[in-house]
N, C-alpha and C positions, 0 to 999 in steps of 0.2 A: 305675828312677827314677820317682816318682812324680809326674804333673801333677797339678798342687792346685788347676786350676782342674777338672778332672774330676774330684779327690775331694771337694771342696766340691758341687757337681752332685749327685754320690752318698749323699753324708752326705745333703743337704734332699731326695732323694728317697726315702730308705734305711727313715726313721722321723721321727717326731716326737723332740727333745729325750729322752734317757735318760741311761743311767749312766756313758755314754763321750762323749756329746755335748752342747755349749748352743749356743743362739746365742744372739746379742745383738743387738739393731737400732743401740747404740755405745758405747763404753767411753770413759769417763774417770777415768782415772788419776792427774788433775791437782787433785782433790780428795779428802780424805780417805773421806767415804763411798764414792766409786767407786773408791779404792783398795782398800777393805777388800771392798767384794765381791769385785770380780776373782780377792783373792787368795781369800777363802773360795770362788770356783768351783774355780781350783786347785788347791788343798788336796784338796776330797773329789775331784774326778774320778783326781787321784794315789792317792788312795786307794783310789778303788772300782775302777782300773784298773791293778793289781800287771804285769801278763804284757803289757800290750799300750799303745800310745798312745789318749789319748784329745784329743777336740777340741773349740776351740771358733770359731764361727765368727760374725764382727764385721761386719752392715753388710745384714744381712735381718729381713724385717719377721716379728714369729710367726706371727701370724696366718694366712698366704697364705704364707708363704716367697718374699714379693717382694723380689729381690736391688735393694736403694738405694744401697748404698754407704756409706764413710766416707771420708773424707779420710784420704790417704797417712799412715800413722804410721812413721819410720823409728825408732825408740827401740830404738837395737842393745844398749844397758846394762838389757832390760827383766828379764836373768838377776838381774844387782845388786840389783832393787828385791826379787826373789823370794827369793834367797841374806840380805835383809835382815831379814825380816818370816816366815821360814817354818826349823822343824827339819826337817832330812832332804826339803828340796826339791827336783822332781823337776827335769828340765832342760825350759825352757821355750822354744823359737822362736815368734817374734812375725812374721811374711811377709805381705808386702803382695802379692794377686791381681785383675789387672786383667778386668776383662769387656767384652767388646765395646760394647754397650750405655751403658755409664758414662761421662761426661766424663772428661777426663786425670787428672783430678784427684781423682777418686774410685775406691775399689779394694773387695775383700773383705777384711777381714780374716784371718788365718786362725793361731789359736794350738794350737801343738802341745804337749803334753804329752806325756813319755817317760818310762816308767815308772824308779820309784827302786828297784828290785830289794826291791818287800813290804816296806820301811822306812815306819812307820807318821810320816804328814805333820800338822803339827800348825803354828799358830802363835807364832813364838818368843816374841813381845809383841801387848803391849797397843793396837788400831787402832780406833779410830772406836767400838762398839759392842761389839765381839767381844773376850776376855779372851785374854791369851797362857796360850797351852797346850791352847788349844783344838783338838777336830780335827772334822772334817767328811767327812760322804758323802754320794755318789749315792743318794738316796731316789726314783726314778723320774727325772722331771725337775728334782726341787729339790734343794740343795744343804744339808746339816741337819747341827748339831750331833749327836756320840755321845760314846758314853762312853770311858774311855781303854782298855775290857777289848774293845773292838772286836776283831771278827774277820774278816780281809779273803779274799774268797771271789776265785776267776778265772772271771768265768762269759759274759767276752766276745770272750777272745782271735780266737774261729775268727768271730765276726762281721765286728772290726773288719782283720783278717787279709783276708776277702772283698771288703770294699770296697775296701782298699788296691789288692788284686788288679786289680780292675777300673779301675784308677784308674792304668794304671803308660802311663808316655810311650811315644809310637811314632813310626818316622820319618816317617809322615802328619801328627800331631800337629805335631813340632817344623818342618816346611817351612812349614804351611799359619801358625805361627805368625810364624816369619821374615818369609814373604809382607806378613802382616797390618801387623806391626808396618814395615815398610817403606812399605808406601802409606798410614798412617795416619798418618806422618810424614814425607812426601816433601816437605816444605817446610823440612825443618829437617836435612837432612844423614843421612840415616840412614846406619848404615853396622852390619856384622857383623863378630864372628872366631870364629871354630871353636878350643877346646883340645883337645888329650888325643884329636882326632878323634873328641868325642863331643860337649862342651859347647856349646851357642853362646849368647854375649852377641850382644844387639843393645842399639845406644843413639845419641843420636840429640839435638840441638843446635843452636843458634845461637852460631857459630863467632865469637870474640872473638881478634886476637893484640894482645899487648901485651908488649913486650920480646923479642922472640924467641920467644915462648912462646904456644902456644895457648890458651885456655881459652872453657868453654861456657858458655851461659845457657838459661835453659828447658830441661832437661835430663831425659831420660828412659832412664832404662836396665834391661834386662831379661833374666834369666836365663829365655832361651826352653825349654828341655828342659823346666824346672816349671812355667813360665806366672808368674813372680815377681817384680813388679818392684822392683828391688833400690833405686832411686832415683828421687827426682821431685823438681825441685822448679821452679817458675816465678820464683824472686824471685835465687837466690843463683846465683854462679860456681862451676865445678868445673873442674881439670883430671884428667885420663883418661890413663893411659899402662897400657901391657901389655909383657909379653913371651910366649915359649912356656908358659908355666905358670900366670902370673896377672895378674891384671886387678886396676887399682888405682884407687880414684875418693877425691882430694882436695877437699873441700868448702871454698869459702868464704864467710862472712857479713858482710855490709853493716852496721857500727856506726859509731857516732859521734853525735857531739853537732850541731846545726843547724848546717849550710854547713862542715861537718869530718868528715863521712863516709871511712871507708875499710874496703877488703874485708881481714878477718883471718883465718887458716885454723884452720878447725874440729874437720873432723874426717877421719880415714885411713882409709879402707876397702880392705883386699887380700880379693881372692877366690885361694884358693890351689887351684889342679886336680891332682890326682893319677892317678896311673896307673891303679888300681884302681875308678874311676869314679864317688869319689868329692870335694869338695871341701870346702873349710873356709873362712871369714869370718873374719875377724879385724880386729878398728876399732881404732883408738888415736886416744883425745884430745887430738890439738896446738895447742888452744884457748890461749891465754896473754890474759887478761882486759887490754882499754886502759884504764887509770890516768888519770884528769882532777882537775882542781884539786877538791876539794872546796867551798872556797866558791860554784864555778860549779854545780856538784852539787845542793847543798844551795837555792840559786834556782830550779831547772828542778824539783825534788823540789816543791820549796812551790807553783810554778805549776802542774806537773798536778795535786796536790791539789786544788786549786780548778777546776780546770778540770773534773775528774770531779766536782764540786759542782753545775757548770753542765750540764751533761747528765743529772744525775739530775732538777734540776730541771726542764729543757727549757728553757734561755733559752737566746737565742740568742748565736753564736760571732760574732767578728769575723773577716776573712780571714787576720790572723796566727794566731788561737787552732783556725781550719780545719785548718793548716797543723799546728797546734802536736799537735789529735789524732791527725794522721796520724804524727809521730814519738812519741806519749804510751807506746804500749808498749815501745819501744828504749828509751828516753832513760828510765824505770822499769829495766829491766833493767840498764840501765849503773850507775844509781846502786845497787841490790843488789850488782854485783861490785864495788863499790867503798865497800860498807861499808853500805847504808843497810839494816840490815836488814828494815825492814818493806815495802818499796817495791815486790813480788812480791805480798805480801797486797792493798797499794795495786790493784795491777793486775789479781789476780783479782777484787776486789770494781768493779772497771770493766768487768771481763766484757762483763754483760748491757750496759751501755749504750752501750758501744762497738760491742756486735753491731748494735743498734737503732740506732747512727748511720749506719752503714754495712759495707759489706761490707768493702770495703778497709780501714779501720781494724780488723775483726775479724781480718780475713786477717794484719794485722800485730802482733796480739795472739798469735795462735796459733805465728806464728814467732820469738816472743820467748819464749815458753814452751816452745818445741821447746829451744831451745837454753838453758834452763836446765835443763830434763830430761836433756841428754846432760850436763851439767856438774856437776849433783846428784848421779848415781847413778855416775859413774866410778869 
């Protein structure tokens, strides 16, 4: 089994960027031109890497290979956007890698590529710039249109094969990670279990009961064998149950319209162990969208409109309309599932000024967009 935070290590020490590897300082996916790269990275590294994985790694700087971080992305449907937008796609994992150094709250990126068995990768349509049908390769470090008489060579199996090598978990590895991950959060309940007498989850929380029932906040959980952390989030509830074989973590999110907030369940995550030592993920979206009156909809719609007026301007808020930014990106997202179509453009085009108002209002920008990415791409 391999630790990805010591294949990441490896990769930034291995070489500079080439035909199996990128990195990125960060990816967004939430707009069309950063979607249309992403996938033309994937495209050519699929391509120019038939026999072996290639990768890319999300959250170091080029220049220096200074590891900064991005913000957790948990986007388990990221196969769906790839299966959308690519022929003969190869299979993609998206794994969030914690580093010591980094707040809770920031990780490595780290995107796996698996080769599609010499099946030539092209774009199935038309995105941002690039035409459907197009295909792409590893040019050194760049990623470049070719032609469709391409011929795809194997010329990095036994490289990428070595690092893997050096990169595979040990039971120094997985203790000294247990250890860590316990005193790094002995405020919040840590606790472990061992599957398969191989696996070990550790995860760790601010213990809530209500109704008989346990549930977490602040929540952080992690597949130590890899160094992975499978979940994070500061803002939402989850409850956590296992048996001998898997580990299952129920996500819930905090919506509603002002002074009518309630937690609705997201999303399923089972970790399934098998004997052979290996395991499988599997998520299902149990999201069911809350339903409000439309004429109330349609008021809060025309008041963040204008509200984001007043911040692009820079006038100032009153204490309700304070108030009213810190629910602007929920109370946007409610009225999209509930028909407004445009109201998600509304929001991305509040982006930047919501970053610029503050932190906490962007914080809740990003969590309304999480969760219409897991709800898009299902």
């Amino acid at each position: 089994m391999i630790n990805k935070r010591l294949l990441i290590k490896n990769l930034l020490a291995h070489n500079d960027e080439n035909s199996f590897y990128d990195k990125k300082l960060q990816l967004n996916i939430g707009e069309k031109e950063g979607k249309a790269k992403f996938l033309k990275h994937i495209c050519a590294l699929a391509n120019s890497n038939p026999k072996n994985n290639s990768y890319i790694v999300i959250g170091v700087k080029d220049e220096d290979n200074d590891i900064v971080g991005i913000d957790f992305f948990d986007d388990s449907k990221i196969q769906n956007l790839i299966n959308a937008y690519l022929s003969n796609p190869p299979k993609v994992i998206y794994e969030n890698i914690p580093f010591p150094h980094l707040p809770d709250n920031l990780v490595v990126g780290l995107v796996t590529i698996r080769p599609n068995n010499g099946r030539i990768c092209s774009l199935r349509k038309n995105i941002w710039k690039y035409y459907g049908g197009s295909i792409f390769l590893r040019d050194g470090s760049i990623s470049m249109p070719k032609d469709f008489d391409i011929k795809i060579e194997d010329e990095n199996s036994e490289v990428v094969a070595s690092i893997e090598k050096h990169a595979q978990n040990n039971i120094e590895l997985t203790l000294n990670g247990v250890f860590d991950f316990i005193k790094h959060h002995k405020k919040l309940n840590p606790t472990y279990q061992v599957f398969k007498e191989y696996f070990v989850v550790c995860w760790a929380g601010k213990k809530k009961y209500a109704k008989g029932e346990i549930y977490f906040s602040r929540v952080d959980i992690a597949l130590i064998n890899e160094q992975v952390k499978l979940f994070y989030s500061d803002l939402d509830e989850v409850s956590i149950s296992s048996d001998a074989n898997s580990f299952k973590i129920l996500e819930y999110v905090h919506l509603g319209l002002p002074n009518s907030y309630k937690y609705y369940p997201l999303e399923e995550v089972t970790i399934h162990f098998k004997d052979n030592a290996t395991y499988e993920i599997q998520s299902e979206l149990v999201f069911q969208p809350p339903l409000f009156d439309k004429n109330t909809l349609y008021h809060i719609y025309n008041s963040n409109n204008m509200l984001v007026e007043r911040l692009k301007k820079l006038l100032p808020l009153t204490k309700n309309q304070r108030k009213d930014v810190k629910n602007l990106p929920s109370t946007y997202l409610l009225c999209y599932l509930n028909g407004f179509g445009e109201a998600m453009e509304k929001l991305e085009e509040a982006k930047p000024f919501l970053k610029k108002y503050s932190s906490q209002a962007y914080h809740y920008y990003k969590e309304s967009t999480r969760i219409l990415r897991k709800v898009k791409y299902s």
